[in-house]
C-alpha positions in Angstrom: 0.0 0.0 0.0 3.1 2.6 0.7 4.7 1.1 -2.2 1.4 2.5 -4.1 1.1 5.7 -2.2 4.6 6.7 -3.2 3.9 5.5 -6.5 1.0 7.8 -6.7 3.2 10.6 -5.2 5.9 10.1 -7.4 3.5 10.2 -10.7 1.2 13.5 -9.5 4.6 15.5 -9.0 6.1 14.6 -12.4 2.8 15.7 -13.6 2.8 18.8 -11.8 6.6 19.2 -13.4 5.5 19.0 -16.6 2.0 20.8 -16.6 4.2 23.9 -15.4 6.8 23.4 -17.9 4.2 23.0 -20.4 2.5 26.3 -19.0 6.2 28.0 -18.9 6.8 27.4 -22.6 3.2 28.2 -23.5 4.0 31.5 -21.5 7.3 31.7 -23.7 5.4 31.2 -26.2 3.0 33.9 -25.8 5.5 36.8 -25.1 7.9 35.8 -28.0 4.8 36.2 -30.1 4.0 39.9 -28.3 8.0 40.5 -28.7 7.8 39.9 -32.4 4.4 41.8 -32.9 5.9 45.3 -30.9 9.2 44.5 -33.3 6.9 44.5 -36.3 5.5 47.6 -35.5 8.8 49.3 -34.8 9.9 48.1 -38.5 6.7 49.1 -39.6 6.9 52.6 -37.8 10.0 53.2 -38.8 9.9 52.0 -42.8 6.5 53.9 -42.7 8.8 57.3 -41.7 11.7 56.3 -44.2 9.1 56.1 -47.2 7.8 60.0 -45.8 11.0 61.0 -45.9 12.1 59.6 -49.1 12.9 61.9 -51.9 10.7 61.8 -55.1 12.6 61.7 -57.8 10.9 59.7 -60.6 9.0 62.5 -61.9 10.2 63.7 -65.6 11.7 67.3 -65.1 11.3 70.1 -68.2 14.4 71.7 -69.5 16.0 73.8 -66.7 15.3 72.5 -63.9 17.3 70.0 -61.6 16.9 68.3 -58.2 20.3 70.3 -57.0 20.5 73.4 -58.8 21.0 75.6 -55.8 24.1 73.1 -54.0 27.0 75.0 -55.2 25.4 78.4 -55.3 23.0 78.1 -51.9 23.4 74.7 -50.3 21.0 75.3 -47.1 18.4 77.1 -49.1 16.1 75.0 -48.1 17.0 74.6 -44.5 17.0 77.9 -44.0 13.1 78.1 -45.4 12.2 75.0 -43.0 13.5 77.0 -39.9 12.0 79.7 -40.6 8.5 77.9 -41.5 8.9 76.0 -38.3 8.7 79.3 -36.9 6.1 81.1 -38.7 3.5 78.5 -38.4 4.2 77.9 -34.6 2.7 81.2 -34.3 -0.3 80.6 -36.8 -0.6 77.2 -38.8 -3.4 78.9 -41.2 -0.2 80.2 -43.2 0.8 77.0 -44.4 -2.5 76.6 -46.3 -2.6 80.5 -47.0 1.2 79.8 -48.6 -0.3 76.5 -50.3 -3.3 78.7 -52.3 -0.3 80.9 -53.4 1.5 78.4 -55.1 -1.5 76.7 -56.8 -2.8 80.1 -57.9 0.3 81.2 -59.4 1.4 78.3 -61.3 -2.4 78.2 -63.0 -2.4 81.3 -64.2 0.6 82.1 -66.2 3.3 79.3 -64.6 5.1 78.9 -61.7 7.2 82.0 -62.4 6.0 84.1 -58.9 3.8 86.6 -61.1 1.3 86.8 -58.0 3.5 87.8 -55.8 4.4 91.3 -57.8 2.5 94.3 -56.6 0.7 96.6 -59.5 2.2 99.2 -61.2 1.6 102.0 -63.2 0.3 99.3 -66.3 -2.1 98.0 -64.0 -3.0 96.1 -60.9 -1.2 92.9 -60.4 -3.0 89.4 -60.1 -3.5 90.0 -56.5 -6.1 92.7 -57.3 -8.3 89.9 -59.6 -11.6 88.2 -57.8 -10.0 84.7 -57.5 -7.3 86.5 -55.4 -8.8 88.7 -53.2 -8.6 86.1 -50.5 -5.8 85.6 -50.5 -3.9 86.2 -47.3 -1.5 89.3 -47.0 0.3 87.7 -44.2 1.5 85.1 -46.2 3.3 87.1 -49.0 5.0 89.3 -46.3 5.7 85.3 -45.1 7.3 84.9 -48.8 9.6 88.5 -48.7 10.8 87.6 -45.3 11.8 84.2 -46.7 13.3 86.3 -49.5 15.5 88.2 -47.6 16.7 85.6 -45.4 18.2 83.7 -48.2 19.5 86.4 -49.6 21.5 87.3 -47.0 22.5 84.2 -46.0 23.4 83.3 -50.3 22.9 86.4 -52.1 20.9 86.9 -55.0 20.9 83.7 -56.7 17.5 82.0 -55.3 14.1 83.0 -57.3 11.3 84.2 -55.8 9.7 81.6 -57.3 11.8 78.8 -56.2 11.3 80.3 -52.8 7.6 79.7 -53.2 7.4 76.1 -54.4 9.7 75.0 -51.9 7.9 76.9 -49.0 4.4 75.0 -50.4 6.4 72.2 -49.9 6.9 72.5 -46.4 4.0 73.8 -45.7 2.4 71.0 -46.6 5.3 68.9 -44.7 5.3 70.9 -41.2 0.9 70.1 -41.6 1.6 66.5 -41.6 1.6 66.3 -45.2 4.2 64.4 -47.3 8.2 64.7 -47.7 9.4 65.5 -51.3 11.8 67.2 -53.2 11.3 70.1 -55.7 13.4 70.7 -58.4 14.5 74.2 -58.6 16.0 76.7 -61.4 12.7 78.8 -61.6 13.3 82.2 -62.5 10.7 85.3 -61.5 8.7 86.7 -64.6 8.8 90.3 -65.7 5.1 91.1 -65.8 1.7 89.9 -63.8 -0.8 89.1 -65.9 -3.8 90.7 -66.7 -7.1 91.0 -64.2 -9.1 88.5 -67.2 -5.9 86.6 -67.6 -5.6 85.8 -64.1 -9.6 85.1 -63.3 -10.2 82.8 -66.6 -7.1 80.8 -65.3 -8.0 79.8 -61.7 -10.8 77.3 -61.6 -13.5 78.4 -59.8 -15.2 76.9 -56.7 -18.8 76.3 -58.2 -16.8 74.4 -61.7 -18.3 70.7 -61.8 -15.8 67.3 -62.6 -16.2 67.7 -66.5 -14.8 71.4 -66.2 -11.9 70.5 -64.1 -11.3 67.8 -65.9 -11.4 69.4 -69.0 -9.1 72.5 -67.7 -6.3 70.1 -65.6 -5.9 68.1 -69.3 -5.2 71.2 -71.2 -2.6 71.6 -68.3 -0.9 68.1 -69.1 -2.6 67.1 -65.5 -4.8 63.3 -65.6 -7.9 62.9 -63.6 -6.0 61.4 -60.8 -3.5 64.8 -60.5 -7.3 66.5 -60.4 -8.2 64.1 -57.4 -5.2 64.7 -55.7 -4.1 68.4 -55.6 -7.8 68.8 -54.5 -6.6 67.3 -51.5 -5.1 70.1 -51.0 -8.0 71.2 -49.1 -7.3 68.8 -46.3 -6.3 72.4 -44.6 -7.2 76.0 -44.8 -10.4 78.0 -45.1 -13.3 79.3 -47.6 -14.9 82.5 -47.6 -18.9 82.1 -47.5 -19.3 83.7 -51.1 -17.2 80.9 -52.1 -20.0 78.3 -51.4 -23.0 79.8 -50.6 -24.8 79.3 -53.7 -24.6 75.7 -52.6 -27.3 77.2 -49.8 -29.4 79.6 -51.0 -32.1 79.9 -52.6 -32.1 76.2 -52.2 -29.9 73.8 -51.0 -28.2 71.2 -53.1 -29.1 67.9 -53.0 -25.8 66.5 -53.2 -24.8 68.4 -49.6 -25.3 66.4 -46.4 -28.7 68.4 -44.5 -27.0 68.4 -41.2 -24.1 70.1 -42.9 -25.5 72.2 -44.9 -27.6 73.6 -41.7 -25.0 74.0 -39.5 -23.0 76.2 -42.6 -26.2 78.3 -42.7 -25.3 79.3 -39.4 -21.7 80.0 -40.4 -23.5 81.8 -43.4 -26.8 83.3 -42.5 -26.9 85.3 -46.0 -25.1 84.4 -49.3 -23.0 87.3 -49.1 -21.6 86.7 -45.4 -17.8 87.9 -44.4 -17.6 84.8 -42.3 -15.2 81.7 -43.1 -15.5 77.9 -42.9 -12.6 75.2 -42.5 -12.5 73.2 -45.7 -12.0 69.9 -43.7 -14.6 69.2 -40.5 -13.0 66.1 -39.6 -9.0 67.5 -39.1 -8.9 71.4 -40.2 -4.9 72.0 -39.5 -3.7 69.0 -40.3 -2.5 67.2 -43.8 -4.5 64.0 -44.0 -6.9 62.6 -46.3 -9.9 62.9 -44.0 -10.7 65.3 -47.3 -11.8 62.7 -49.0 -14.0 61.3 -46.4 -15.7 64.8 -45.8 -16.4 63.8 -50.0 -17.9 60.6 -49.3 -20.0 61.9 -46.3 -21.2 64.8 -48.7 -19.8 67.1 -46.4 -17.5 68.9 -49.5 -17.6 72.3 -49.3 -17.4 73.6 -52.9 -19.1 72.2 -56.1 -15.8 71.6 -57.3 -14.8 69.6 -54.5 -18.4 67.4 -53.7 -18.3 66.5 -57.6 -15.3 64.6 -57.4 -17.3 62.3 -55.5 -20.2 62.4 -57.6 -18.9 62.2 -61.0 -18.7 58.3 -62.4 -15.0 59.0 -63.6 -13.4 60.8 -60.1 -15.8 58.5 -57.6 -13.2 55.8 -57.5 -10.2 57.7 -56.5 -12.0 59.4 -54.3 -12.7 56.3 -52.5 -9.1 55.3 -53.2 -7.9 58.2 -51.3 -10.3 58.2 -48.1 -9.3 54.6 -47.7 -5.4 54.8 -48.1 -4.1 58.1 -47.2 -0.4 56.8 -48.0 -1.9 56.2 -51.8 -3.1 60.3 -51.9 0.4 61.3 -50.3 2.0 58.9 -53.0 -0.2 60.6 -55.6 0.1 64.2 -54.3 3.8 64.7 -54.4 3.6 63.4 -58.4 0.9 65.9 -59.1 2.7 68.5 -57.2 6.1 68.3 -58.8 4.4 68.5 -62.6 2.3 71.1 -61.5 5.1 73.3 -59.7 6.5 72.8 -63.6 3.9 74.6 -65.3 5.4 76.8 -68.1 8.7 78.1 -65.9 10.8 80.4 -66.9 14.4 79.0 -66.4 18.2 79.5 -67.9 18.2 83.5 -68.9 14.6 84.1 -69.0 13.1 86.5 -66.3 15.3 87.2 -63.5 15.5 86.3 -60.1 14.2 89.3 -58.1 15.9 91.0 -54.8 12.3 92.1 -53.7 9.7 89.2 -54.5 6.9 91.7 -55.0 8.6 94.1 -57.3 10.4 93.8 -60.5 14.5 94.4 -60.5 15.3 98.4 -60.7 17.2 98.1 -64.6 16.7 94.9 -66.9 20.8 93.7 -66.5 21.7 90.4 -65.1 24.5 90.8 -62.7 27.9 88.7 -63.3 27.2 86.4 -60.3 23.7 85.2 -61.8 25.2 84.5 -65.3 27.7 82.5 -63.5 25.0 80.9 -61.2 23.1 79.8 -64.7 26.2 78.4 -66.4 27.1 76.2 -63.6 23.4 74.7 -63.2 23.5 74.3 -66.5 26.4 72.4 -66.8 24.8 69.4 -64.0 21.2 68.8 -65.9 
């Protein structure tokens, strides 16, 4: 009977033995597989802010231009325009998407050759006087001269205006969560603005439908997709209530979501109201695709935006972009780089301006920018 007992003993402890090393190695087990998941996520984290950071360089560039015209001539140009940015948008974040309009509104009109940013003159007033641009914030081209002089003092006069102002739309859109990519540079400034017609049958209007757009970004050498996606540039920034209240009144449109449209009557008691309205509900400061959900949700604010959604050929990337917001970054920085190419000015053409909103006192190009030109030149 002892003999059994101890038997018995014997046989429950070695079961005990191996239940707890079966219970250690499940354990093991268990927080190898966590180990492995937080590891995955670190790679995953950390390829995910490689791929922002990771220069974009497979876009075709037009005679002129090159990724590093400026790194003989100005090497931290564009540090200096990040610090400074950094800065500046601390203090109000609105100017990244005021700086952002700029851009946009100065490559459609005539190029990206920084004709908005010259004040009028005795032939005229200058773009910024036209309808399109009357919004347009003041702060942000003092933003643009300050950035001016900075460089300049730091490089001399070798930059362009308008280099100046597709690389601070860059970072703008960078410093709002937007993504990382290079802009090729060797833009010089134009001579003249063009004229108030010029200028307002150039800029697309907020109440244009899909087929318009469409119709306008192709004679531009832009697809439907570049459409899609520099509409994203919406994500941040604000519209003035003229800008969609004929969405409102007399009668609502059917494609705008009631609760929306109710609570922007409030924003917008009359169709002529002074107030303003964030583009994006959902994330107002911030570069995201949340856009294209406020699309989806018929929450758009303009005609031109809400029809993306509604028109059979746009719908789809629409939906592409409110699903995947690393496919709209992807897509952005293409369309942004061919659009910040739009008919430049580059080798001797224009000049490159000491005071972006004025032209050059006397039409000669000094020594130093000749030599500047030939040595660009001689690395595209």
């Amino acid at each position: 009977q002892e003999a059994k007992s101890e038997t018995f003993y014997l046989k429950h402890q070695q079961e005990r033995k191996m239940a707890k090393s079966y219970s250690t190695r499940v354990l093991t087990f268990l927080m190898l597989i966590s180990l492995m998941a937080v590891a995955l996520n670190l790679l995953s984290t950390a390829e995910a802010e490689i791929n922002k950071k990771k220069p974009r360089r497979d876009v075709p560039l037009v005679k002129g231009l090159s990724w590093n015209f400026y790194q003989n001539a100005c090497p931290k140009v564009e540090t200096i325009i990040r610090k400074e940015l950094k800065k500046v948008f601390k203090r109000d974040i609105g100017l990244a998407a005021a700086i952002l309009r700029i851009h946009f509104h100065d490559c459609f009109v005539q190029g990206c050759e920084a004709s908005v940013l010259l004040d009028g003159s005795a032939s005229g007033p200058g773009e910024q006087s036209s309808i399109p641009n009357l919004t347009l914030r003041q702060a942000a081209f003092v933003v643009i001269n300050n950035l001016r002089a900075l460089v300049q003092k730091q490089c001399g006069q070798v930059v362009s205006c308008s280099d100046i102002l597709a690389l601070a739309a860059r970072d703008s859109v960078v410093l709002s969560g937007g993504p990382e990519y290079d802009v090729p540079l060797g833009r010089r400034d134009s001579l003249a603005f063009a004229s108030q017609n010029t200028t307002l049958t150039n800029l697309p209007p907020p109440f244009a439908n899909a087929s318009a757009l469409i119709a306008d970004f192709a004679s531009r050498n832009l697809n439907i997709t570049d459409l899609v996606a520099l509409s994203g540039g919406h994500t941040i920034g604000i519209a003035h209530c003229p800008s969609f209240t004929d969405r409102l009144y007399p009668n609502q449109d059917p494609t705008m979501n009631k609760s929306f449209a109710n609570n922007l009557k409030r924003t917008c008691p009359t169709a002529n109201s002074s107030n303003t309205q964030v583009n994006d509900i959902r994330s107002p400061d911030v570069f995201d695709n949340k856009y294209y959900v406020d699309l989806m949700n018929r929450q758009g604010l303009f005609t031109s935006d809400q029809d993306l959604f509604v028109d059979k050929r746009t719908r789809g990337i629409v939906e592409s972009f409110a699903i995947d917001q690393k496919l709209f970054f992807d897509h952005f920085t293409v369309a942004m780089i061919k659009m910040g190419q739009m008919s430049v000015l580059t080798g001797t053409q224009g000049e490159i301006r000491s005071n972006c909103s004025a032209r050059n006192t006397g039409s000669f190009m000094s020594v130093l920018e000749e030599g500047i030109i030939e040595e660009a030149l001689s690395m595209i």
